[in-house]
N, C-alpha and C positions, 0 to 999 in steps of 0.2 A: 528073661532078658529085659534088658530096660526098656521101657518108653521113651524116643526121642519128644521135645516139643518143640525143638529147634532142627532148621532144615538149613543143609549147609547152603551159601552161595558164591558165588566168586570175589564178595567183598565181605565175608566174613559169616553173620548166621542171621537168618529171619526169626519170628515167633510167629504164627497166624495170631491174629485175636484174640480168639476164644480160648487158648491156652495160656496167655501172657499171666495170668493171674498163679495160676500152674508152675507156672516156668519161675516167677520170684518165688515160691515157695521153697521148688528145690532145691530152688541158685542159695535163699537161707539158712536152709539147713547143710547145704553141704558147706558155706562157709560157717557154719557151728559147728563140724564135726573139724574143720581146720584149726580151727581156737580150741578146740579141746584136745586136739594132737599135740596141739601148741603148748598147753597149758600144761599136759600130760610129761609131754618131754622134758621141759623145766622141774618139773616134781622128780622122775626119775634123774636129772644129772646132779639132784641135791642130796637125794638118797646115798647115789655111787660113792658123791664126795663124802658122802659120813660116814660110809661104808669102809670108802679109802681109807680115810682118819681114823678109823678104828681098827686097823690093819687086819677087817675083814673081806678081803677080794678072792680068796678063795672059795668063801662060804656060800651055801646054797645060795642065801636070799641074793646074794651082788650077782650072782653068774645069772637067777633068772630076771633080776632088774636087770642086766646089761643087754640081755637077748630083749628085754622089752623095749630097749632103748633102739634097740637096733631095727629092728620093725615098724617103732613106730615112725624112725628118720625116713626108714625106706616108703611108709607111708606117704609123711609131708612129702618127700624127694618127686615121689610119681604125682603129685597134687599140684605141688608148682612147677612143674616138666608142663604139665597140661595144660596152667593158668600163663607160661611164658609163650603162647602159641599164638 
């Protein structure tokens, strides 16, 4: 299970101190894993479309790009559900 370093309060969240160094670390990386969701997703809807264009949407590779597509929205989706809180 994860390590909290933020503790909730009634106006939102604290950091103690001693972990704030901690806490932008993780806060960076988890916005790097959002930019490369990000960036991920754009790669796969260019694939689909040459995919399309090539009137391969039947074919293995478009079904297991589209299931990656699909994951990875569902990814961003619960990412900014969270960040909208």
């Amino acid at each position: 299970m994860m390590e909290r370093f933020t503790q909730k309060t009634k106006d939102g969240y604290a950091i103690a101190p001693e972990l704030q160094t901690q806490a932008i670390m993780r806060l960076g990386r988890w916005e790097d894993t959002v930019e490369q969701l990000e960036h991920e997703q754009a790669e796969i809807a260019a694939q689909l479309e040459s995919l399309r264009a090539a009137g391969k949407e039947k074919s293995v590779r478009f079904r297991e790009s589209f299931a990656r597509k699909l994951t990875v929205s569902t990814m961003l989706d619960t990412l900014r559900r969270s960040d909208a809180k």
